[in-house]
LOKOL-194455 format. One record per atom (N, C-alpha, C, O): x, y, z; residue in three letters. Coordinates in nm, 4 decimals, decimal comma, padded with zeros to 6 digits. Example, Ala and Ser with C-alpha at 12.3 -4.5 7.8 and 13.67 -1.06 7.14 Angstrom:
2
01,3190 -00,5690 00,7800 ALA
01,2300 -00,4500 00,7800 ALA
01,3200 -00,3300 00,7800 ALA
01,4236 -00,3319 00,8465 ALA
01,2850 -00,2250 00,7080 SER
01,3670 -00,1060 00,7140 SER
01,2900 00,0030 00,7870 SER
01,3409 00,1138 00,8039 SER
# end
This chain:
119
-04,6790 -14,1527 02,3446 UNK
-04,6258 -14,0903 02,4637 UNK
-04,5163 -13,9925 02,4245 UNK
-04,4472 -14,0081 02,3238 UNK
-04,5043 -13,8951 02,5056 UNK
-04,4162 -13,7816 02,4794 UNK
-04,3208 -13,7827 02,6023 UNK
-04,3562 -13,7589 02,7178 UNK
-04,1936 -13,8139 02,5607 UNK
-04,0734 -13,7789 02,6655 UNK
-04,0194 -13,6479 02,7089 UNK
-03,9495 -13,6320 02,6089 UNK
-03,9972 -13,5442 02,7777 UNK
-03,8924 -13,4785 02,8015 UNK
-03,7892 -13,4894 02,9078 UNK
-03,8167 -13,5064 03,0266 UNK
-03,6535 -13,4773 02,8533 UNK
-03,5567 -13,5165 02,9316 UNK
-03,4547 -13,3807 02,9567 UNK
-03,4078 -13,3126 02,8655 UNK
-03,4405 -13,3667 03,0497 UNK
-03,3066 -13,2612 03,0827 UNK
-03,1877 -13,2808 03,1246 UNK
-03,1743 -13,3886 03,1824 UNK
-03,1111 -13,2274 03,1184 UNK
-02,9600 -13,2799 03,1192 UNK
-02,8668 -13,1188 03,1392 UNK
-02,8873 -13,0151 03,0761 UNK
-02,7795 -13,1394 03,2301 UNK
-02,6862 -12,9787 03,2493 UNK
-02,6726 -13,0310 03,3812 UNK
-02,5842 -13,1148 03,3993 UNK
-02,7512 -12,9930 03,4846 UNK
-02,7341 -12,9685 03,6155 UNK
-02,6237 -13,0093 03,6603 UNK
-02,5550 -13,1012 03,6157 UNK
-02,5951 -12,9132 03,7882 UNK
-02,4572 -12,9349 03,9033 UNK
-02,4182 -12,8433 04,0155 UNK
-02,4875 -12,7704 04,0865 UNK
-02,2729 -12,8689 04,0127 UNK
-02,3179 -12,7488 04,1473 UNK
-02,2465 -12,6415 04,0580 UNK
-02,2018 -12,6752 03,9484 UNK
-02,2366 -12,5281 04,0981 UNK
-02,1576 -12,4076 04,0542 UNK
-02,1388 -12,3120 04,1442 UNK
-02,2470 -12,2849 04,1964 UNK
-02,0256 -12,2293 04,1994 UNK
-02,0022 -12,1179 04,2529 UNK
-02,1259 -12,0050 04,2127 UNK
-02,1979 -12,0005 04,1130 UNK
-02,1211 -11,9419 04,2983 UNK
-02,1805 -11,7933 04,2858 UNK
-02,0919 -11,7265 04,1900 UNK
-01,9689 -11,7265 04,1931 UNK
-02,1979 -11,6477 04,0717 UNK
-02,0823 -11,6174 03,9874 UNK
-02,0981 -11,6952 03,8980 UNK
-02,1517 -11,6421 03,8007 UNK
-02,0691 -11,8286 03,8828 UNK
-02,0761 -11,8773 03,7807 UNK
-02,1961 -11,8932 03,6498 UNK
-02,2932 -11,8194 03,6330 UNK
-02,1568 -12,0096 03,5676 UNK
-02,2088 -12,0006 03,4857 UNK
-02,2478 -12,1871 03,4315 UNK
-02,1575 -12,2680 03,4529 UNK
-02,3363 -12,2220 03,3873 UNK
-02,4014 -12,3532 03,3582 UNK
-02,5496 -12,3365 03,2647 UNK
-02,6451 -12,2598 03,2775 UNK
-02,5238 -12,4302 03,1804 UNK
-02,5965 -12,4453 03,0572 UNK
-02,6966 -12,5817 03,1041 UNK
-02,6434 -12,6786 03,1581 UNK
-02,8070 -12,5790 03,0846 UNK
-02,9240 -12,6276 03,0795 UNK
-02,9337 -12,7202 02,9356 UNK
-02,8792 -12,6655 02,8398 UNK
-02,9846 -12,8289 02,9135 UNK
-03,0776 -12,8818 02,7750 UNK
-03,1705 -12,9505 02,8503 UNK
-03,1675 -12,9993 02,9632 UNK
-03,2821 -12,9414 02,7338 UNK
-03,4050 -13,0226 02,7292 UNK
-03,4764 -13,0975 02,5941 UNK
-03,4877 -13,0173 02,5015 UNK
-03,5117 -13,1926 02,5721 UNK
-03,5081 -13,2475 02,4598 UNK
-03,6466 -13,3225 02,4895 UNK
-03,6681 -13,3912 02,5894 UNK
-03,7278 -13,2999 02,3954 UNK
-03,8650 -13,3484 02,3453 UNK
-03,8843 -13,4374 02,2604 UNK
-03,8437 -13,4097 02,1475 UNK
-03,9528 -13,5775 02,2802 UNK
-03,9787 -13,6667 02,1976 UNK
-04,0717 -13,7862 02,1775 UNK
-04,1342 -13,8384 02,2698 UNK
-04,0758 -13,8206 02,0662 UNK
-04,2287 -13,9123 02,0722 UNK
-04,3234 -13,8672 01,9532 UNK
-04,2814 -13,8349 01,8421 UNK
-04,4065 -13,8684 01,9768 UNK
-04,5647 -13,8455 01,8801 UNK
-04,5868 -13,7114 01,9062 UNK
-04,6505 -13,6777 02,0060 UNK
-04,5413 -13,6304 01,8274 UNK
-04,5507 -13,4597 01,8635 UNK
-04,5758 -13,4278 01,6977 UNK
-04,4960 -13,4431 01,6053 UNK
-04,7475 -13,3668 01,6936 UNK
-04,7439 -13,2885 01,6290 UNK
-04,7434 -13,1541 01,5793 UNK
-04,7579 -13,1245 01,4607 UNK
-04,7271 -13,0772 01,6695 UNK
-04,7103 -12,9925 01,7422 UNK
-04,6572 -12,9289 01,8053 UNK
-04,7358 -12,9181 01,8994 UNK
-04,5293 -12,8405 01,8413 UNK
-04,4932 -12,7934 01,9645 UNK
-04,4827 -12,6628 01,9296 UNK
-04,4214 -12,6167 01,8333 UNK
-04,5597 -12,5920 02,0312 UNK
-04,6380 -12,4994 02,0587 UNK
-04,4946 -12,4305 02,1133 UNK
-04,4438 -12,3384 02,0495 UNK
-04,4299 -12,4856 02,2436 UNK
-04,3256 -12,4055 02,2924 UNK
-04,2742 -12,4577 02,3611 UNK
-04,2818 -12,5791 02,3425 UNK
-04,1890 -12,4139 02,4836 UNK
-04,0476 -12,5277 02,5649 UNK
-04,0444 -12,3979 02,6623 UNK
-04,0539 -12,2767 02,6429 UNK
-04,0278 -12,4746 02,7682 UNK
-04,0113 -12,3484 02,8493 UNK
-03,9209 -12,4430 02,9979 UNK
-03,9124 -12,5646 03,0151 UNK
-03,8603 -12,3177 03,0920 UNK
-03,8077 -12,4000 03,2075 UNK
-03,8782 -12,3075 03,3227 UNK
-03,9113 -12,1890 03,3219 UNK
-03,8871 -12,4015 03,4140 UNK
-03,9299 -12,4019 03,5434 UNK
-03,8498 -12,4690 03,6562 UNK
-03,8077 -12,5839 03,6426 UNK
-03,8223 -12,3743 03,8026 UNK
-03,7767 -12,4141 03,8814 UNK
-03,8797 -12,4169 04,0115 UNK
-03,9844 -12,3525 04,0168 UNK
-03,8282 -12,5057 04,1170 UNK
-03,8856 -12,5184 04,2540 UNK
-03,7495 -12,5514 04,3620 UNK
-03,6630 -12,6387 04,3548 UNK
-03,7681 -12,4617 04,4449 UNK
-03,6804 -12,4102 04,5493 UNK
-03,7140 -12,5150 04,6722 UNK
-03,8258 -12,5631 04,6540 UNK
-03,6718 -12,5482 04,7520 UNK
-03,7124 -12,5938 04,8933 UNK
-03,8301 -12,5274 04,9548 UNK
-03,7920 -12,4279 05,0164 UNK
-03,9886 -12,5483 04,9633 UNK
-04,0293 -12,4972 05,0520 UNK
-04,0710 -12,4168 04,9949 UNK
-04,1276 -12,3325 05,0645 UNK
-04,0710 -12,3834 04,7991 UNK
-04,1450 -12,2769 04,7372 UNK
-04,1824 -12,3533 04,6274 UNK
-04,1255 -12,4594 04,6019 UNK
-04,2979 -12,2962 04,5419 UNK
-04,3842 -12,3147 04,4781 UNK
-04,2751 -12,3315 04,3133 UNK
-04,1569 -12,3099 04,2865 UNK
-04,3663 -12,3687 04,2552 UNK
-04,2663 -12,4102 04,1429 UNK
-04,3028 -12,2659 04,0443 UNK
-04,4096 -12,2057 04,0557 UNK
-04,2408 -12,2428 03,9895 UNK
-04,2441 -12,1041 03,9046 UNK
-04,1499 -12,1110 03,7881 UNK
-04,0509 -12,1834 03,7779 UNK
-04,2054 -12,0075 03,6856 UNK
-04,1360 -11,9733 03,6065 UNK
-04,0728 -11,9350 03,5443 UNK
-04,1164 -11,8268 03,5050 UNK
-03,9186 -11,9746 03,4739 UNK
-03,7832 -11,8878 03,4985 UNK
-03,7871 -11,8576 03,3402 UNK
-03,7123 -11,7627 03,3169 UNK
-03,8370 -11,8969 03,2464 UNK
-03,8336 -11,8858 03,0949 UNK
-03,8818 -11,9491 03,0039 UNK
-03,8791 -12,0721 03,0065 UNK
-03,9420 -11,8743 02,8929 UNK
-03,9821 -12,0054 02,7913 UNK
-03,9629 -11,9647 02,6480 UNK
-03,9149 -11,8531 02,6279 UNK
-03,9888 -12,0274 02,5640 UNK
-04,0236 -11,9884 02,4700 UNK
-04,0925 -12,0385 02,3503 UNK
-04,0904 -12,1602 02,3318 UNK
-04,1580 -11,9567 02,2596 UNK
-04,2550 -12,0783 02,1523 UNK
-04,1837 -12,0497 02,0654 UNK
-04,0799 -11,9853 02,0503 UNK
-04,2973 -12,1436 01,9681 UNK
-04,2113 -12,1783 01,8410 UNK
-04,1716 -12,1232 01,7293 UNK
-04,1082 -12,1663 01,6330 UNK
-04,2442 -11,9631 01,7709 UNK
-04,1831 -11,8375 01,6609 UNK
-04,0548 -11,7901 01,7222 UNK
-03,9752 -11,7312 01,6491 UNK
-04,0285 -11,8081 01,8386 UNK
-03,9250 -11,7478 01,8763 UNK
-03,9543 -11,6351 01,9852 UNK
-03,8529 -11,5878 02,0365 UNK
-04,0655 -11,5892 02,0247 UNK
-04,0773 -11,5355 02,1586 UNK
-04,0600 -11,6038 02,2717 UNK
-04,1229 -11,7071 02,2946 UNK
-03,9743 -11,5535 02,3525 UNK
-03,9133 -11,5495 02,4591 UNK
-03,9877 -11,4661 02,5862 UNK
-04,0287 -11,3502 02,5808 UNK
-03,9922 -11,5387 02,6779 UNK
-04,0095 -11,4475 02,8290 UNK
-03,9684 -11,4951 02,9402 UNK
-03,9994 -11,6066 02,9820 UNK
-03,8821 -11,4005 03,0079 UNK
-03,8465 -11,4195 03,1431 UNK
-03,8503 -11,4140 03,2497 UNK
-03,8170 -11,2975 03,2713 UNK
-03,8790 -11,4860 03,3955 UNK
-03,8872 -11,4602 03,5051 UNK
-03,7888 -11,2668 03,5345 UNK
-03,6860 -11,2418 03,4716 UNK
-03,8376 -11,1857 03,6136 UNK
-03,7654 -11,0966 03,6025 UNK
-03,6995 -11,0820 03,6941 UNK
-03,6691 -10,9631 03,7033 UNK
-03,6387 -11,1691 03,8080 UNK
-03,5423 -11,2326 03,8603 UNK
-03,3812 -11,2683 03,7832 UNK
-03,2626 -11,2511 03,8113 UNK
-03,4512 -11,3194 03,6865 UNK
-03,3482 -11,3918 03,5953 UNK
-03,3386 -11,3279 03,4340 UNK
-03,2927 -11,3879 03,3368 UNK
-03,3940 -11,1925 03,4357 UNK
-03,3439 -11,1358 03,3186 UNK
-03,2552 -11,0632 03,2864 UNK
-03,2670 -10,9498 03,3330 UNK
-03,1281 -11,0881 03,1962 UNK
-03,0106 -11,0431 03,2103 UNK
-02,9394 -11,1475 03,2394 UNK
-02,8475 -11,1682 03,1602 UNK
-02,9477 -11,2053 03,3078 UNK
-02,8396 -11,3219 03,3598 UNK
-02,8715 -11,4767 03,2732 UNK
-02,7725 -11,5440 03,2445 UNK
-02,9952 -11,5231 03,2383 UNK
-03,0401 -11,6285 03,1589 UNK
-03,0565 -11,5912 03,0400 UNK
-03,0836 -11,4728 03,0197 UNK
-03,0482 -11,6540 02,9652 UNK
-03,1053 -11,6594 02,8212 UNK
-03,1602 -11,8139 02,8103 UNK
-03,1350 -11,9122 02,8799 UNK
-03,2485 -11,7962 02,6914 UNK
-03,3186 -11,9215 02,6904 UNK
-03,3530 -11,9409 02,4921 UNK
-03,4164 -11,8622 02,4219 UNK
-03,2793 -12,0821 02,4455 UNK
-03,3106 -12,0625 02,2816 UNK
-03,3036 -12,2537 02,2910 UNK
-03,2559 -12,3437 02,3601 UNK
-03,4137 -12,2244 02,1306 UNK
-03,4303 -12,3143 02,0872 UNK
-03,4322 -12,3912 01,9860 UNK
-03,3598 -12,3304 01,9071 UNK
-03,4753 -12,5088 01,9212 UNK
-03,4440 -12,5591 01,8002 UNK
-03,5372 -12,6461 01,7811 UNK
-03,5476 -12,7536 01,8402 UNK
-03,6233 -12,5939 01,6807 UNK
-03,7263 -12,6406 01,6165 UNK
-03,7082 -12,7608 01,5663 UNK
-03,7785 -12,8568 01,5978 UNK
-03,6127 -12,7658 01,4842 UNK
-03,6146 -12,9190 01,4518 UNK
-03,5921 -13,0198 01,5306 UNK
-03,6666 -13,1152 01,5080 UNK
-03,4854 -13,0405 01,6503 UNK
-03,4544 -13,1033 01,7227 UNK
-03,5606 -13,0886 01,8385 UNK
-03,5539 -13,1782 01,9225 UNK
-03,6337 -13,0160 01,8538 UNK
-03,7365 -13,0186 01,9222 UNK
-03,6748 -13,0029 02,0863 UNK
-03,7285 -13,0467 02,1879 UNK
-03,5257 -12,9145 02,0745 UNK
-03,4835 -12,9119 02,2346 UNK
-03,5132 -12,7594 02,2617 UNK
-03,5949 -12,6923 02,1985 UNK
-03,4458 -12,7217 02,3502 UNK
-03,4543 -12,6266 02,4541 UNK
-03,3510 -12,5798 02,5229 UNK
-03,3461 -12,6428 02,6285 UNK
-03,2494 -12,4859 02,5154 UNK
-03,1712 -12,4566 02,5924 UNK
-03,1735 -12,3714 02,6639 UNK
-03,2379 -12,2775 02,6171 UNK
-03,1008 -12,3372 02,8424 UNK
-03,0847 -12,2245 02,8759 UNK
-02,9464 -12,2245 02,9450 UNK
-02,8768 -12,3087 03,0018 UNK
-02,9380 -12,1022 02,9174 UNK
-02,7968 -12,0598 02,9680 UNK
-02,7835 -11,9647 03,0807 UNK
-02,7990 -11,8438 03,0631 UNK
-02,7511 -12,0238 03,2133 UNK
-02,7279 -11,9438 03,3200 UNK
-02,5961 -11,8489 03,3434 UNK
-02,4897 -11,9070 03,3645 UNK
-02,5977 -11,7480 03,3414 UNK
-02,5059 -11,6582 03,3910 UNK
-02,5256 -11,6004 03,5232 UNK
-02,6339 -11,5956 03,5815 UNK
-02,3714 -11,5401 03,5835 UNK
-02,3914 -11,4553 03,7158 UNK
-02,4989 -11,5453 03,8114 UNK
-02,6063 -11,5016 03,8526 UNK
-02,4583 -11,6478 03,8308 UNK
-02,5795 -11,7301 03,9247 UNK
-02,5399 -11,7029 04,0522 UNK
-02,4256 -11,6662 04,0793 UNK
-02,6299 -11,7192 04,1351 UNK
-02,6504 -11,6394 04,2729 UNK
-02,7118 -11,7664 04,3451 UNK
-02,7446 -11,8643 04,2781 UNK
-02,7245 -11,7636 04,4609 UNK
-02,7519 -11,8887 04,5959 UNK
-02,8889 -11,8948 04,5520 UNK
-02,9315 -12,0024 04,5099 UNK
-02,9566 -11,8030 04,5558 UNK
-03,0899 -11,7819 04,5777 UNK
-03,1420 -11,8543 04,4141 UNK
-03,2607 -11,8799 04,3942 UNK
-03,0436 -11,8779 04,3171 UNK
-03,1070 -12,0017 04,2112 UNK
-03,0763 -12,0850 04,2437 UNK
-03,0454 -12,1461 04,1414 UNK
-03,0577 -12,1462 04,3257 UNK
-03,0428 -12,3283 04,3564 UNK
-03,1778 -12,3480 04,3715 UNK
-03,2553 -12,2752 04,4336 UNK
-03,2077 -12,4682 04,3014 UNK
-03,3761 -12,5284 04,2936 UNK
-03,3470 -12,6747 04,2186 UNK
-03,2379 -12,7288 04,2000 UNK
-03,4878 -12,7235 04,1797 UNK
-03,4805 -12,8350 04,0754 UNK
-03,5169 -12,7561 03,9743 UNK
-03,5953 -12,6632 03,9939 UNK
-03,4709 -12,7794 03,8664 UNK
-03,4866 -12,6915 03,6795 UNK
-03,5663 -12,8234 03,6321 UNK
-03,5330 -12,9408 03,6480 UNK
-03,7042 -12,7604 03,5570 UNK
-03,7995 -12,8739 03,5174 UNK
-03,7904 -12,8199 03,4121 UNK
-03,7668 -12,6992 03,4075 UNK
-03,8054 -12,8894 03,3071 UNK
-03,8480 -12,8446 03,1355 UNK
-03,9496 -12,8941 03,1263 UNK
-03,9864 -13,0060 03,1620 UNK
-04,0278 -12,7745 03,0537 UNK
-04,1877 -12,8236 02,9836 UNK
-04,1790 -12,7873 02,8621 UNK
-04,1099 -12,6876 02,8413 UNK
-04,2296 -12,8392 02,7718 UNK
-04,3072 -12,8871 02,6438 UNK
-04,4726 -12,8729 02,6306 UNK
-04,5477 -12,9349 02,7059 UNK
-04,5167 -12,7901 02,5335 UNK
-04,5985 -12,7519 02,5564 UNK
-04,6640 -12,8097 02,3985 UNK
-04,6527 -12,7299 02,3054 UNK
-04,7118 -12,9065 02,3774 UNK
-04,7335 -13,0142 02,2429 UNK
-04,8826 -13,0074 02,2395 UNK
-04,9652 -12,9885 02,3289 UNK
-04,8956 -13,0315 02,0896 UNK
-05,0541 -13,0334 02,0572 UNK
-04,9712 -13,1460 01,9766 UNK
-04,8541 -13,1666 01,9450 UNK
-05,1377 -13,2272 01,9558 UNK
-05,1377 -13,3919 01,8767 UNK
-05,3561 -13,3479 01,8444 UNK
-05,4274 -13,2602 01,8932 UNK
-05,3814 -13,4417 01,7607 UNK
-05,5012 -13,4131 01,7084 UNK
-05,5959 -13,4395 01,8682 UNK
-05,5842 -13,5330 01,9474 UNK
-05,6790 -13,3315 01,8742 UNK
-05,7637 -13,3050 01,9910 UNK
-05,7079 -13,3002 02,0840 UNK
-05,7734 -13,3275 02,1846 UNK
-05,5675 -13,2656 02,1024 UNK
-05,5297 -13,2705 02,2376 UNK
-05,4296 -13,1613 02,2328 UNK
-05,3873 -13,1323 02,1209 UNK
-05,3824 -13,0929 02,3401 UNK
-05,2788 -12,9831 02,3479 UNK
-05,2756 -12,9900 02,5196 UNK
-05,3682 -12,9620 02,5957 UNK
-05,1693 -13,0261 02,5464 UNK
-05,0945 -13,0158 02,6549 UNK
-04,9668 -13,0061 02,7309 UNK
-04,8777 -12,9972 02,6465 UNK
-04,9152 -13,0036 02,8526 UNK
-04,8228 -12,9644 02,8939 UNK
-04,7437 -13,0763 02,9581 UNK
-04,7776 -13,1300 03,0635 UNK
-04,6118 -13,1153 02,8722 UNK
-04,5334 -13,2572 02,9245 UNK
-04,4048 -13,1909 03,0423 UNK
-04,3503 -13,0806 03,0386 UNK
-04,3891 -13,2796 03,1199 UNK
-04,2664 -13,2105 03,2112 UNK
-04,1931 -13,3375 03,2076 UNK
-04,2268 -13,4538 03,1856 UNK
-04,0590 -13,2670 03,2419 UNK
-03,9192 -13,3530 03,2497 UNK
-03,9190 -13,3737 03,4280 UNK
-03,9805 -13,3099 03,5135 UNK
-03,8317 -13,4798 03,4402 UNK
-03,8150 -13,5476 03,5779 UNK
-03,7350 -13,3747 03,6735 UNK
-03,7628 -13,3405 03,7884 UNK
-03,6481 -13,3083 03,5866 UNK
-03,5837 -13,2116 03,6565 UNK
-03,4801 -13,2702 03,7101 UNK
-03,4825 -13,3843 03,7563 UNK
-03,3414 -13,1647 03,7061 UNK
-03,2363 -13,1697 03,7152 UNK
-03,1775 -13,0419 03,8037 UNK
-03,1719 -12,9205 03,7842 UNK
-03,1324 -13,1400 03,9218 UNK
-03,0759 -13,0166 04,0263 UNK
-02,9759 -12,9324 04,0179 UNK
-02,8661 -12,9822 03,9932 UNK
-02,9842 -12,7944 04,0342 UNK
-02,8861 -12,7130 04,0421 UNK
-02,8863 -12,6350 04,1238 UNK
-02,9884 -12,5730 04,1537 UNK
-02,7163 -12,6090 04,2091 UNK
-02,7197 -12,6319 04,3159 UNK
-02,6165 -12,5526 04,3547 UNK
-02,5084 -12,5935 04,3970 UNK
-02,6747 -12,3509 04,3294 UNK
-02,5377 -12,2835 04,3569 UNK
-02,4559 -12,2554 04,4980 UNK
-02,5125 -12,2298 04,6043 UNK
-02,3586 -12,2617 04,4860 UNK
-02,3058 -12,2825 04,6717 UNK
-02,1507 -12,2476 04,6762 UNK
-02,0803 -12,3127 04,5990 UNK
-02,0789 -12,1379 04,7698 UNK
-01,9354 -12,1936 04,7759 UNK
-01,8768 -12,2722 04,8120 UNK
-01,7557 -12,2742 04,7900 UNK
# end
């Protein structure tokens, strides 16, 4: 079994700024890439960033400029870093893991961690 867990979330002013982790673990032979995903009240879950395991990166273009998103191969986590956050990012932040194991390659998600910009 493959865990991912996330950890950061809170509330923050508009304006502000809050750091994201995600951490992958278990029977992974493989990881392909790490990426984050949010879902809003009442909207579809989508994608705010990811990246694989060479190091390409892509961003929701909502959130480019203001996020960055890096990672660490060995530790098998995931970080992102929110800047200039705005109302309209308050959602749940899901981390995925995107793992291959022999005959299998698939997509693990974390429980998600709310963040929750507001004055």
């Amino acid at each position: 079994q493959v865990q991912v867990v996330e950890s950061g979330g809170g509330l923050v002013q508009p304006g502000g700024s809050l750091g994201l982790s995600c951490a992958a673990s278990g029977i992974i032979f493989r990881l392909y890439g790490m990426g984050w995903y949010r879902q809003a009240p009442g909207k579809q879950r989508e994608l705010v960033a990811d990246i694989t395991s060479g190091g390409t990166t892509t961003y929701a273009d909502s959130v480019k400029g203001r996020f960055t998103i890096s990672g660490d191969n060995v530790k098998n986590t995931v970080y992102l870093q929110m800047d200039s956050l705005k109302a309209e990012d308050t959602a749940v932040y899901y981390c995925n893991a995107d793992v291959g194991r022999p005959g299998l390659r698939r997509a693990y998600w974390g429980q998600g961690t709310q963040v929750t910009v507001s004055s």
